[in-house]
N, C-alpha and C positions, 0 to 999 in steps of 0.2 A: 267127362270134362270137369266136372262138380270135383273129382279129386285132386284132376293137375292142377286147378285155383286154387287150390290149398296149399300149393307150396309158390314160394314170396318169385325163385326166379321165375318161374313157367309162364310166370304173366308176363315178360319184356316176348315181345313177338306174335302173342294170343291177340285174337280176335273180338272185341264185343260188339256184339253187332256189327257194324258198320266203322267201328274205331278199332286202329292198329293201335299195341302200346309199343311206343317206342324204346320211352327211356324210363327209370325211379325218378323222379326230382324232389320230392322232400315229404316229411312225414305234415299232416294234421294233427288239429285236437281230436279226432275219432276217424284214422282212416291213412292212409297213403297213398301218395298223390305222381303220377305219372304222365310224361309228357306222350301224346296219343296223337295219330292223324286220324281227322275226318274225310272216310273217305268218298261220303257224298258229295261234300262241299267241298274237298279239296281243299282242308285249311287245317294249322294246327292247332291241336285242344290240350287241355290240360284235364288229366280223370284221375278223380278222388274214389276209392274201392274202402270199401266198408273191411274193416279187419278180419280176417279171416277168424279169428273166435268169435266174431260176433255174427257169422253166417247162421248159428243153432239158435239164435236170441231172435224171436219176433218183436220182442220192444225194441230192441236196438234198431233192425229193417224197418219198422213203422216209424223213429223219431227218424232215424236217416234220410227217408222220404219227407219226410215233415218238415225236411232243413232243407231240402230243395223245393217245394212249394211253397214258402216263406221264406226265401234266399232270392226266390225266382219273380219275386215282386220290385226286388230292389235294382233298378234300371237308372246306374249313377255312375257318370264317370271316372270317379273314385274308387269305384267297389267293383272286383271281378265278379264280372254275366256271369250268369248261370245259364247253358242250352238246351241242357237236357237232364234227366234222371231216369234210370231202367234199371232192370234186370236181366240179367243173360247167363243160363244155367249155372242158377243158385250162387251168381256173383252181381250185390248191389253198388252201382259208381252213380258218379255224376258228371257232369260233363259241364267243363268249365271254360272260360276265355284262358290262353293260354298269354302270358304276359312276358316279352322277353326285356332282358336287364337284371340287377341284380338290386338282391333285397337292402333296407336300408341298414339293418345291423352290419352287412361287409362292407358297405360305403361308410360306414361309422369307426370300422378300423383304420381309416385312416385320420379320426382324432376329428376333433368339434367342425363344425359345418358354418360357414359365416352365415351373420343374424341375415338375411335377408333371404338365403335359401332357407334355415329356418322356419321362420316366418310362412314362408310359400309354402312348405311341405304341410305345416301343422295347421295349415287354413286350409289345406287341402284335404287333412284329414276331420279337422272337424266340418267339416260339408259334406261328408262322406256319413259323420254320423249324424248327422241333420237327417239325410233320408232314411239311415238304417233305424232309427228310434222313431221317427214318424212313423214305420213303418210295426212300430211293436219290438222291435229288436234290439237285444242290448249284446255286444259283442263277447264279452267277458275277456279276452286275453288279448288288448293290445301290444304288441310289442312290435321291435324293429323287425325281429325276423319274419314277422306277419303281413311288412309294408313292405313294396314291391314299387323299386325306380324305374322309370320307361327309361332310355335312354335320350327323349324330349325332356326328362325332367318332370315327368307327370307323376302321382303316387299313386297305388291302388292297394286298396285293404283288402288282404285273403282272408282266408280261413276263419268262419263262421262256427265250426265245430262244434265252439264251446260255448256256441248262442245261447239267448232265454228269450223266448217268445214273452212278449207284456203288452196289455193293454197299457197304450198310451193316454197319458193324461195332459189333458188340454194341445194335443197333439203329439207334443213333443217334449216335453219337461220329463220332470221326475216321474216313475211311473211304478205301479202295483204289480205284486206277483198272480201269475195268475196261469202261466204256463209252466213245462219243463224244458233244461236245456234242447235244445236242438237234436244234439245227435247225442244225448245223453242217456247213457244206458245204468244204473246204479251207481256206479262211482262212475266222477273224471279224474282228473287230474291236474295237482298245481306242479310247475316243473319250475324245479331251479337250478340247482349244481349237479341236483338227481334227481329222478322223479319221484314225487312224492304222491302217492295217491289220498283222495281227499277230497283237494278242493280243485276248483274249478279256476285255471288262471294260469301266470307262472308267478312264482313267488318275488321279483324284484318290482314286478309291474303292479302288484295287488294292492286293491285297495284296503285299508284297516276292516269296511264291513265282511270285504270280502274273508278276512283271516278270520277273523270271527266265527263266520257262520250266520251272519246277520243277512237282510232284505239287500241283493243289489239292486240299482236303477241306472238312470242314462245317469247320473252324476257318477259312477262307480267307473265306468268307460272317459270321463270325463279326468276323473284321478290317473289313470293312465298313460291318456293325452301329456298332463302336465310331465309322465313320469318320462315318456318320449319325448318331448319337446326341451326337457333336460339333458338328457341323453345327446339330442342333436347341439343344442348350446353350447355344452363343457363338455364332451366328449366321454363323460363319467356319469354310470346310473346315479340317480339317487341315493342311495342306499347301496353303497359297491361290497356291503360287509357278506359273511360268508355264511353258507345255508343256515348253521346253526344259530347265527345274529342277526340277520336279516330281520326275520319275523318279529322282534324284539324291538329293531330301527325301526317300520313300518308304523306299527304300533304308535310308536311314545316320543321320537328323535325327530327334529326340524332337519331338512336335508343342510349341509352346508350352503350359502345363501352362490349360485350359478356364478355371480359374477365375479364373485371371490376364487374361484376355477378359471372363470376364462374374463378380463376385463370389461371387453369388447362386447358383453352380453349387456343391454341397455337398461334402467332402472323399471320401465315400463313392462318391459319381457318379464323381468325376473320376477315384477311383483306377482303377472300373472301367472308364471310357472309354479308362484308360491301358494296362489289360492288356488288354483290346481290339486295342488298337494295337501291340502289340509285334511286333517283327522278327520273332522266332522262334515256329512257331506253335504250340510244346510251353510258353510263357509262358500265352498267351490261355487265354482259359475252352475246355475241350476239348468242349464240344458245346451245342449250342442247349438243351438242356435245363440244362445248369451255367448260361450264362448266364440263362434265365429264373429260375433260383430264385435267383442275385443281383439281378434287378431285381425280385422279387417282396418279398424283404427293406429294398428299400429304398424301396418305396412306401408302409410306414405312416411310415416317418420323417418325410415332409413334410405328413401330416394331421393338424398342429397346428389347435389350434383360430383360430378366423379374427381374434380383437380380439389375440390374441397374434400373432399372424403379423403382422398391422398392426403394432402395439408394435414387434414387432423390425425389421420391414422400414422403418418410420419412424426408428426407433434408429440405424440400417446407413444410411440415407441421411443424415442428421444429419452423422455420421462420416464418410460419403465427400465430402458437398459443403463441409465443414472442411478436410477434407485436401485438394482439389482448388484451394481458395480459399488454402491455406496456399501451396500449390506456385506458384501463380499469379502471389502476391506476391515468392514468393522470386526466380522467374527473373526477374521484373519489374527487380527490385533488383538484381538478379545483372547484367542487360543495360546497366541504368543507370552501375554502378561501374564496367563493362569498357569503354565508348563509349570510341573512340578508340585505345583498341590495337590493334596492327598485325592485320589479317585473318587473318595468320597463326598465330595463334592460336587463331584459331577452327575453321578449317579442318581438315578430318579429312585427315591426309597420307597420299598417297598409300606405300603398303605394299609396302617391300624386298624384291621376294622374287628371289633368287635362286637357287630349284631350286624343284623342282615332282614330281611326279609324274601321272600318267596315269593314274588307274583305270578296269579293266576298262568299255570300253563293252559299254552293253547291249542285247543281241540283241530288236528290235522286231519279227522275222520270225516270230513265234509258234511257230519249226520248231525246235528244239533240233540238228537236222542243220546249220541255220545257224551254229551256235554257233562255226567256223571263221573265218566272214567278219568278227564281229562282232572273234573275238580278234585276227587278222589287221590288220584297221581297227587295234586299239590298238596294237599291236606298232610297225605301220611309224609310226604319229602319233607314240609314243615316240622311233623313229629320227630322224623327222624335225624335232621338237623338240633332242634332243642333237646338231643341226649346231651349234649356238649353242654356243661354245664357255664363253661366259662364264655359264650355265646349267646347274647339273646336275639333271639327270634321270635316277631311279631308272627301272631295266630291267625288262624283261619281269617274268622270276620271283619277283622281290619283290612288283610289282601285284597277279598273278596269282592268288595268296594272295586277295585281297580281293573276288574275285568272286563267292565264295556267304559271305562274310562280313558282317555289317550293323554294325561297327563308324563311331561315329561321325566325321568329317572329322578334329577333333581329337586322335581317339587315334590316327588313320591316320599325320597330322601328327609327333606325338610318336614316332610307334615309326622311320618313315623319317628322322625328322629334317627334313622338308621346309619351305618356308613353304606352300607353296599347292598345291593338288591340280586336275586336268580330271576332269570327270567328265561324262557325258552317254548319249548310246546313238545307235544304227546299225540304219535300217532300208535293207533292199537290195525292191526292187520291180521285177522284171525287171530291164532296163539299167538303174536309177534307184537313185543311192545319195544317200541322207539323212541328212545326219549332225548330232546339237543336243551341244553342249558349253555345258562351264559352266565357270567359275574361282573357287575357294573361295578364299577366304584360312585358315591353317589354325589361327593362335592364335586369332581372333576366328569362326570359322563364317561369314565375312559375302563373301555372294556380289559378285566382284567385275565379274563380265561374263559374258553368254550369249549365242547364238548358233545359229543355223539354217543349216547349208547346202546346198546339192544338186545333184547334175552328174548328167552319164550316165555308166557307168560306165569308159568308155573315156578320161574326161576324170580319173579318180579321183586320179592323181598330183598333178592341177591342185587338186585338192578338198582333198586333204591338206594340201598348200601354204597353201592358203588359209586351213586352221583353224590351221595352226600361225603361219604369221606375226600372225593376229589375236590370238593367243593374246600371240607375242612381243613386239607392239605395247602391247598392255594393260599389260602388265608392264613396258614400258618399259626393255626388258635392252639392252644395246649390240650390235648386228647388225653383224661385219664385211660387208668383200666378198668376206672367205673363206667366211665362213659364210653370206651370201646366195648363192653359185657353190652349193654344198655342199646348202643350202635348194632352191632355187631349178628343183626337176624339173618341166619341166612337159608335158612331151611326151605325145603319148596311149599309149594300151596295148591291144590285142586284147582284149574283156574274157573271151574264153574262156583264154586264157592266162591273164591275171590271176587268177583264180577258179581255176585247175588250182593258180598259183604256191604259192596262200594255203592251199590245202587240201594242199601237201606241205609248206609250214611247219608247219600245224598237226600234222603226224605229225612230220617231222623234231626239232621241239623236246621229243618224249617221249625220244628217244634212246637206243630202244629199236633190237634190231637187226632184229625182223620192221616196228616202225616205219616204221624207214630205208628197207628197201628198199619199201616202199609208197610212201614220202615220193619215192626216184627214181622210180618210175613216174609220178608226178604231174608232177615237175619236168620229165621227157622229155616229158611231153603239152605244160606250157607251151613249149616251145623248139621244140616241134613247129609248135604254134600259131602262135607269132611265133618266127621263127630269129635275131630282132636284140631277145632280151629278156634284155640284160646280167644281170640281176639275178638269174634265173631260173638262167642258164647258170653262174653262181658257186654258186649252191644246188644245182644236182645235180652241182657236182664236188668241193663241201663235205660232200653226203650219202655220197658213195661213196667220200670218202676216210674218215669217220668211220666206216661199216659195218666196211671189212677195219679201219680200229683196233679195235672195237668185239668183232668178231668175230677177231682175233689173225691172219688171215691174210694172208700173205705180199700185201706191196702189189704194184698191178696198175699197168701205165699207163692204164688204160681215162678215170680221171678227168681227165687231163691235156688233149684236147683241148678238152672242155669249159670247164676253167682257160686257155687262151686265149683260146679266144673269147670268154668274159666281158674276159678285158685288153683282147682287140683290139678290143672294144664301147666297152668304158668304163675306159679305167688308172684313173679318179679311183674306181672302185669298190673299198671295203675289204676288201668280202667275196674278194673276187675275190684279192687281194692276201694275205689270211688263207689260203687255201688257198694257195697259189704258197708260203708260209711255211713251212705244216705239211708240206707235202710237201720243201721245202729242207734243213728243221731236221728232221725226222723219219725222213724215208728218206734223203736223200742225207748227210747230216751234215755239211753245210757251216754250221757253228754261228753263225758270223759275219755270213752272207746271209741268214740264217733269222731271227735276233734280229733283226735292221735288217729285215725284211721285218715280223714283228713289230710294231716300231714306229711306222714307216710306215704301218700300217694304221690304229693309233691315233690316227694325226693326221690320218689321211683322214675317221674317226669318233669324234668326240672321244668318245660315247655309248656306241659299242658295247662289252659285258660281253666280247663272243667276242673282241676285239682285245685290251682289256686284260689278260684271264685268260691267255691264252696269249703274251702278253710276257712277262708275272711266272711263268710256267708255264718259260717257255724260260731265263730266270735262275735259277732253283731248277735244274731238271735241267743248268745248268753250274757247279753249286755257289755261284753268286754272290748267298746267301742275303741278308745287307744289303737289298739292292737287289730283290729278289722279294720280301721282305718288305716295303717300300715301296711297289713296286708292287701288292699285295696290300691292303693298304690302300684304295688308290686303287681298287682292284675292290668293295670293300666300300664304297666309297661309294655307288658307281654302282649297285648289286646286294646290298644289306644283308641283307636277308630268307633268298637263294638260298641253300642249303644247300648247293650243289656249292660254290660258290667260297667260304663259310665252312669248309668242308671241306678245300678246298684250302691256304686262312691257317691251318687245325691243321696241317696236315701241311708245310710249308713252314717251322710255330716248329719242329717235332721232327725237323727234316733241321738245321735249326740249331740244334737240341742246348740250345731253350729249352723244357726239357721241361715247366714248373710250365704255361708259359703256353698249351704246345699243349696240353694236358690239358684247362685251363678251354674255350679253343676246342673242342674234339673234345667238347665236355658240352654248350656253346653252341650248334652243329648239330643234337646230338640232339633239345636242347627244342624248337629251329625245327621238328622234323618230328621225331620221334618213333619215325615206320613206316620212314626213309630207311635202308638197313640198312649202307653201306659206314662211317659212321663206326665202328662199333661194330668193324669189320674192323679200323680205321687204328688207333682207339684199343687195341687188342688187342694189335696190334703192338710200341706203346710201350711199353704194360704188359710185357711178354714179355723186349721188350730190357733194361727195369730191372729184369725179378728178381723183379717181382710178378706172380707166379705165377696167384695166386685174384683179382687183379682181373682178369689177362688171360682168364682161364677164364671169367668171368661177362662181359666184352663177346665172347667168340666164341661162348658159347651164346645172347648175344641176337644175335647176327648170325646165327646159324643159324637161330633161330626165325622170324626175317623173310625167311630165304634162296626160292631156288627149289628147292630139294631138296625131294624125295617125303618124305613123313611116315615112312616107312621108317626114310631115311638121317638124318634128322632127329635121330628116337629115337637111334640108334646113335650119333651123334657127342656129342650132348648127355651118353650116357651115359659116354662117353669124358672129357668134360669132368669130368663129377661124381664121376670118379676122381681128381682132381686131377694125373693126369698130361697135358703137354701134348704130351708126345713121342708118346702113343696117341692122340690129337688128329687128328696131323700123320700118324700114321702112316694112320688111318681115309680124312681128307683125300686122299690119295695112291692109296690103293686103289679110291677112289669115282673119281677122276679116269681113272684107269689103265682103269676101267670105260667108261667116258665116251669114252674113247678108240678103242674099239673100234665104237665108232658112230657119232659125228662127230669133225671134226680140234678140235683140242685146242693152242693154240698156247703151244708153247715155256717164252713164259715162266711160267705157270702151275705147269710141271715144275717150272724151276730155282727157283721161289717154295718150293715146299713143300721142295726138298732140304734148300736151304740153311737152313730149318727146323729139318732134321732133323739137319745138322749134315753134312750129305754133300757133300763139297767137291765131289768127281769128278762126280758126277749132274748138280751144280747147273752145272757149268762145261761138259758135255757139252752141257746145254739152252740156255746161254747163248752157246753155240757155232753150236748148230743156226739162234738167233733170230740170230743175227749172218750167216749163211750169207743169210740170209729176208730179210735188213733190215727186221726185225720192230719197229714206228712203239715198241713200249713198250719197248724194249730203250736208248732213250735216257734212262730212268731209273736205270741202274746207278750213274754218275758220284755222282748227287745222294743217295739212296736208303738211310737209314742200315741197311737189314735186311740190306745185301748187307756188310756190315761185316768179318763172315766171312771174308770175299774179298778184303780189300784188299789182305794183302800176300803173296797169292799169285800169281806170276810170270804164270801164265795171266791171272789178269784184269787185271793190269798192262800186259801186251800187250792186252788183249782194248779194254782205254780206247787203248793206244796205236793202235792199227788204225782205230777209230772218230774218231779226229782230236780227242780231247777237248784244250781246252788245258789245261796244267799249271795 
């Protein structure tokens, strides 16, 4: 018996137990669903069968069961009973009220539904999820095809499939994660034009947390509602754009406002449909029961009496088939006068855009552990976009920002300064990566191209290519043949390496120093993997040159062969060429080969934020501010948002001694990020050097507060502060270090930072001795560095620049 259930027709006629299958009547979120007699009771049932792959799965049979004893609680006449659940030779169903009528999606093909059935249906369904979230239960995939019309006009909510069991908070509100889907066996699925595995939903209905990958709650069902009650309104989803756009709409795009679709939808309706729909899901009605008593208030509004309702609805059409007949004649006459002028005219022109940005694609792998590949995917599409030289594209850390943000295209637009944004998402399925993009244009919202593409993943550099030149063609930007060489990777990739590469990117770019060294263990796996994976072998001798800076100590050669092999792979690689830099201009102090190394790497990637920052980085620390201010600039273009390198153009005006402007800058940073704690250091500084005492004291107690110091040391420096001495500041600072010291190394400059503080020539020039002995990578800030000012014109540090080869 256990075999003939394995195949789909053998069940129309089979026996379980006690129930005949009659008929198929439609698929679930985990299972297929057949119209069955009971034939104890002599009545008919509707049986949901567990998928026949998921017979060999015992997670899957145990959450199955789990969805009917947690299904089986909910006694509402809204929601199909549940009567039973069993097993009958190694085939698990459930046994459900069978509902006859047709669901609300095919009654919706016949175009918008007037407000008053409306109304009735969506107070029907949010009383439906009054008991199902009292009950712990959040639905996850409302939709029309899921609501089921009696022929009385009653509704009832099916298919639970793609539940999440939750403790309820405060009965029924918002509520905490705390269980697994229902009938959820490792992946579900979001469905929309095709199914997409992933997430949990269908892709028109979904809420923003849901795309994400973020916590749903009963407000995420609540989004739904609004997205359904749309749908019955104006006869058109929310969101009618196509798989590849969709997720994009959902995201960041106001639906078109209902009533601008169908008139007749009432101000009151639509506002509600509209906080329905909101991004943030502390906007929406915060629980099925909020939402039911607004749709309970707005059901006597439409029980006007009926020769009135006539009257007005005869009134309202009067008025709309005048205006209709007005508009008619106008463009009539409009076409008439223009006959004859040039097409061009008429013609919607093609849209200048010359820079763009990348926003966050988004993670279709329903797994938040993914959340790497997806960033990775945009990172390198941004690289690979800024080969074009005649294109600027905004970098990493400015998009980044925008990933759990729902701002819309426009104001993304306005704040980067862009014309037109990519936006779309990344699903990885084994070897199999998928990628949909889109192109907004950014003053108008108006989608200008989309896209599907898919390789295996070993082909992924070819996949890249593909979306970016589709992208570059659209736009119509001018492609050298430097910039097609530059473009133009197509070679394949191990995809275990790749996947090692992308996951020590995604540590490496926190920049942290337990990061880091995570981030080389990864990159040594990719190089492992593949020992000719240039790209790879530039990233772990980028990551372990940036640790010992990171961490102050004395540089090693460990990263240097690594830094070959990436040249002897690939010269035309930048990255590769950046490290070869920082280590020239850093440890060797060969200022000349380092800045030209610098360069060069610029013009290897016209895109990259790490080449231009550290050009304009290496003109500043040889005092040649003009010109690192310029180039700073030109980093803010590329990287507007980033707070490191808005950080860096503060502190670049106030080594040039443009004190008004680094100030506004160093205040500019902080609004970018708020929690980022070093401006609050840099600006402290300049306070300090002018004299301003009580500004400086109030940015180093806010930098304290954000510091890593124990709460201890915290209190104590703070209260040093609130003395308005700075000198017991520095002195505190020094004591805590000296601590510090005695348990880990402690490099150098940190010492001669806090002497010269304190005004101690001898201590500062001992430590700045010690980092000179070390060829300690920060010690090439003295030159540039207005704090060491102290120092200038003592004979020690005059030799100490002389020794280090600075030019005059």
């Amino acid at each position: 018996m256990t075999s003939r259930a394995l195949s789909q027709e053998s069940l129309l006629g089979l026996e379980l137990g006690h129930y005949r299958i009659v008929e198929k009547i439609g698929a679930g979120g985990m299972g297929e669903v057949y119209r069955a007699e009971d034939e104890h009771l002599d009545r008919e049932v509707a049986i949901k069968v567990l998928p026949r792959g998921m017979l060999s799965d015992e997670l899957a049979r145990k959450r199955f069961h789990t969805e009917a004893r947690a299904l089986s609680q909910l006694n509402h006449q809204n929601i199909a009973t549940i009567y039973d659940c069993d097993s009958h030779e190694g085939i698990d169903f459930l046994v459900m009220e069978y509902i006859a009528g047709e669901t609300l999606s095919r009654k919706l093909e016949g175009g918008p539904l007037a407000q008053h059935e409306t109304l009735s249906l969506g107070l029907q369904l949010a009383e439906a999820l009054v008991a199902a979230h009292g009950h712990g239960i959040i639905h996850r995939d409302l939709k029309p095809a899921n609501l089921m019309l009696t022929p009385e006009g009653n509704l009832k909510v099916l298919d639970f499939g793609l539940a999440k069991l939750r403790k309820p908070l405060d009965g029924i509100s918002a509520t905490t994660a705390t269980g697994d889907s229902l009938s959820e066996a490792g992946t579900t699925v979001a469905k929309g034009s095709s199914e997409t595995k992933g997430l949990a939903g269908t892709l028109p209905y979904m809420a923003p947390e849901q795309l994400l990958g973020d916590e749903v709650d009963a407000r995420t069902d609540i989004h739904a509602v609004g997205a359904v009650l749309y749908e019955m309104a104006t006869g058109s989803r929310p969101f009618p754009e196509a798989e590849a756009s969709v997720i994009g709409a959902i995201l960041r795009r106001v639906p078109v406002p209902p009533a601008s679709l169908n008139p007749a939808v009432s101000t009151e309706l639509e506002r509600l449909i509209e906080r329905c729909l909101e991004k943030d899901p502390k906007d929406r009605p915060q629980s099925a029961v909020e939402l039911t008593t607004e749709l309970k208030r707005l059901v006597p509004s439409t029980a006007m009496p009926a020769a009135r309702v006539g009257k007005e609805a005869i009134g309202l059409r009067q008025i709309r088939v005048l205006a209709i007949l007005s508009a008619i004649v106008l463009v009539f006459g409009l076409a008439l006068y223009f006959v004859g002028i040039k097409a061009r005219f008429w013609e919607q022109r093609e849209p200048n855009i010359r820079s763009l940005a990348v926003l966050p694609l988004a993670n279709l792998s329903g797994d938040p552990e993914q959340d790497y590949f997806a960033d990775g995917i945009t990172e390198e599409l941004i690289t690979d976009l800024a080969q074009v030289k005649a294109l600027r594209v905004i970098s990493r850390t400015s998009v980044m920002r925008y990933k759990t943000n729902n701002q819309s295209v426009p104001e993304i637009g306005r704040e980067l300064k862009v014309d037109a944004v990519v936006e779309g998402s990344v699903q990885r399925s084994g070897n199999r990566v998928r990628i949909t993009a889109q192109l907004i244009q950014t003053s108008t919202d108006r989608h200008l191209w989309a896209e599907t593409f898919e390789r295996d993943l070993k082909d992924v550099l070819s996949l890249r290519d593909e979306v970016a030149s589709a992208i570059a063609r659209k736009i119509k930007i001018e492609i050298t043949p430097q910039d097609r060489a530059r473009l133009g990777r197509t070679q394949s990739v191990i995809p275990e390496a790749y996947v090692a590469y992308l996951k020590g990117k995604h540590l490496a770019d926190r920049m942290d120093p337990d990061s880091l060294k995570k981030a080389i263990e990864f990159f040594g796996l990719a190089v492992e993997k593949d020992p000719n994976y240039a790209v790879a072998w530039a990233a772990l001798a980028h990551a372990d040159f940036l640790l010992s800076f990171k961490l102050e100590v004395p540089p090693s050669d460990r990263f240097i062969p690594a830094m070959n092999r990436a040249m002897e792979l690939d010269d035309s690689l930048a990255e590769a060429h950046m490290v070869f830099a920082d280590v020239t201009f850093h440890t060797r102090w060969n200022w000349t080969e380092g800045l030209e190394e610098f360069r060069h790497a610029t013009e290897l990637d016209p895109g990259s934020i790490d080449a231009q920052q550290h050009y304009a980085l290496g003109l500043w620390q040889l005092g040649r501010f003009d010109a690192a201010v310029q180039e700073m600039k030109r980093a803010l273009q590329i990287d507007p948002l980033s707070p490191g390198v808005n950080l860096s153009y503060a502190s670049v005006l106030r080594d040039a001694h443009q004190d008004g402007q680094a100030i506004e800058q160093y205040k500019r940073t902080i609004e970018l990020e708020p929690g980022y704690s070093p401006p609050y250091w840099e600006l402290g500084f300049l306070y300090e050097d002018l004299g301003r005492r009580n500004d400086a004291a109030q940015a180093y107690a806010k930098f304290e507060s954000l510091g890593a110091y124990g709460r201890e040391h915290t209190n104590e420096l703070e209260l040093a502060l609130r003395s308005g001495s700075l000198r017991e500041y520095w002195q505190k600072k020094l004591k805590i270090l000296l601590q510090d010291a005695e348990r880990q190394y402690v490099g150098p400059m940190r010492f001669a930072t806090f002497f010269v503080r304190l005004g101690d020539k001898d201590n500062a020039m001992k430590y700045l001795e010690q980092a000179y002995q070390q060829r300690n990578p920060q010690l090439t800030w003295v030159k540039s560095q207005r704090s060491w000012d102290l120092l200038r014109s003592d004979p020690r540090f005059i030799d100490l620049l002389h020794r280090m080869n600075f030019p005059e």
